[in-house]
C-alpha angles and dihedrals in degrees: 000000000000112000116199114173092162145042118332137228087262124110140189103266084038084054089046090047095045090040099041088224125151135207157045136326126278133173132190142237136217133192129231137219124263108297098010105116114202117183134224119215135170116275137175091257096032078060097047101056142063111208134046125227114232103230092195108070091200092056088038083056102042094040080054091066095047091049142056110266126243127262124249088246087041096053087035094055092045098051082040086055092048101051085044097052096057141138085037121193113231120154131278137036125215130181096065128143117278113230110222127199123231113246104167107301098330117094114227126214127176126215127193120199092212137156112239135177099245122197101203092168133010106296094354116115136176144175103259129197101219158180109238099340095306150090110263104016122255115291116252116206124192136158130233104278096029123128119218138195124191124190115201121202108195110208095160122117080239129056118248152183140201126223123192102231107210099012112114106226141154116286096255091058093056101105109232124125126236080002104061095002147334125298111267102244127212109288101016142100139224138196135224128196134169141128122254105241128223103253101038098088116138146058123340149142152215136223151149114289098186109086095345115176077066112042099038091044093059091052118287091131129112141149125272103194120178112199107216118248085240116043090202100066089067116059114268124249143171113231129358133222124187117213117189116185126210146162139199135060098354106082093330081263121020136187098201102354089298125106112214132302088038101061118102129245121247112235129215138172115220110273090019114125118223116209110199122199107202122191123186107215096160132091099246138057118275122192102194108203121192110199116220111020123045122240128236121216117216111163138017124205088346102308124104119248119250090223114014113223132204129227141136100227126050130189121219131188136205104292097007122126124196133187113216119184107201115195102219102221100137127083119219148059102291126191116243119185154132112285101215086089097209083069086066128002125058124170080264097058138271130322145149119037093019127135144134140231113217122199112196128180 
């Protein structure tokens, strides 16, 4: 089994190649709420284009109507430099996997609640609220019967918690403060312990509890993924992607805490089956659609379905966590994104929660 739950060895003249696609850079742009400052800096491919995408579709609609309206050549050459432009190369990765430390038999991570100057797309920074330093935190991975232990170093101007959102725990390692403990403080640190029940395999996540809308939103969300004891009681796959959906401050709407064309494309051999973990830690809906291939859906917030269903487009709502197993059959570079299009298309190209799969021989 090959697991990939960040970028992979692709990169932006490979994509060109694969996709047959011609043209200059683009990058694109996002707005923030009231009060949330992202900056804007030079870039390789900021330098290289002409034209911004406008990462809000309602702006992009109301501005349209101020303003004289692009060509056909003009919109054509835009959306050309977009698609050219990607996958673009900004700094930082989340998502990776967190290294723990033996003590005993209790696996020991370690969290820290830091600022951090996110690009979340080229050019395109924010101060982001993080795990370790990243959007999305860094990805913990247990198996059923392991005990865990999380210390968690708060160096945010707020106190903070974390909840494990699916894992089934004792009531004092919830995660909510005044209800389960009291709220981490700036400049201290707080410790987590609790075993990983049978039972409890699948897809889950982790992030702050302690004003939350905030605080998740800038960036304190990760995965929280529990391999099963016995492989076989799961479906089999091939290779394995992690999408974690998000939306707010950090690109406007964001797969993996990048705003396209920074996300990274999802690879498959022919025959493989991908299995996609996908994870909603926005406010907001997100059909995720993948073009070519259907989807089926195993599993939903951790637990296996009774019947899986197929479908190429699947809904998923704030907190909910779903496992989709896709049969690579068909050849070629294939649009996946999410299908409320202002999530992902404006009259100046694509941006937000955009990606591709690619199946290659």
């Amino acid at each position: 089994m090959k697991r990939h739950t960040g970028p992979t060895d692709m990169n932006r003249r490979r994509f060109m190649s694969i996709a047959g696609v011609v043209g200059v850079g683009a990058i694109g742009t996002a707005l923030a709420p009231d009060g949330i400052r992202i900056e804007r800096e030079p870039s390789s491919a900021a330098q290289s284009t002409e034209h911004e995408h406008e990462a809000d579709g309602a702006l992009a609609q109301t501005t349209s109507t101020e303003q004289e309206e692009p060509t056909v050549d003009e919109m054509d050459a835009m959306h050309e430099a977009g698609i050219a432009s990607f996958p673009a190369v900004t700094e930082g990765l989340g998502g990776q996997p967190l290294e723990y430390e033996l003590d005993g038999d209790v696996k020991v991570f370690r969290l820290s609640c830091e600022l951090t100057n996110w690009e979340f797309a080229p050019g395109e920074f924010v101060e982001a609220w993080t795990y370790n330093g990243v959007v999305p935190g860094p990805e913990i991975r247990v198996t059923e019967g392991d005990m865990v232990r999380i210390e968690v170093t708060n160096d945010l101007p707020q106190s903070t918690a974390v909840h494990w959102h699916g894992l089934v725990v004792p009531n004092d390692q919830d995660g909510v403060p005044f209800i389960t403990q009291p709220p981490i403080k700036p400049r201290q640190t707080y410790t987590y312990e609790f075993p990983i029940r049978d039972g409890n395999a699948g897809t889950h996540m982790y992030h702050s509890h302690h004003n939350s809308a905030f605080q998740v939103t800038m960036g304190m969300l990760g995965s929280f993924i529990v391999e099963p004891k016995d492989p076989a009681s799961r479906p089999a796959f091939d290779r394995e992607y992690t999408i974690v959906l998000n939306d707010g401050p950090i690109g406007g709407y964001s797969l993996n805490g990048k705003s396209f064309p920074a996300t990274q494309p999802l690879m498959a051999k022919r025959g493989e089956k991908v299995l996609i973990r996908y994870m909603n830690e926005g406010l907001m809906i997100h059909p995720m659609h993948l073009h070519g291939m259907p989807m089926t859906v195993t599993a939903a917030d951790g637990y296996l379905l009774p019947q899986p269903y197929m479908c190429d487009t699947l809904n998923i709502a704030p907190g909910q966590r779903f496992e989709a197993i896709v049969d690579a059959t068909e050849l070629g570079t294939w649009a996946f994104h999410c299908h409320i299009l202002s999530h992902a298309e404006t009259e100046h190209g694509m941006f937000g929660m955009v990606t591709v799969l690619i199946v290659e021989e």
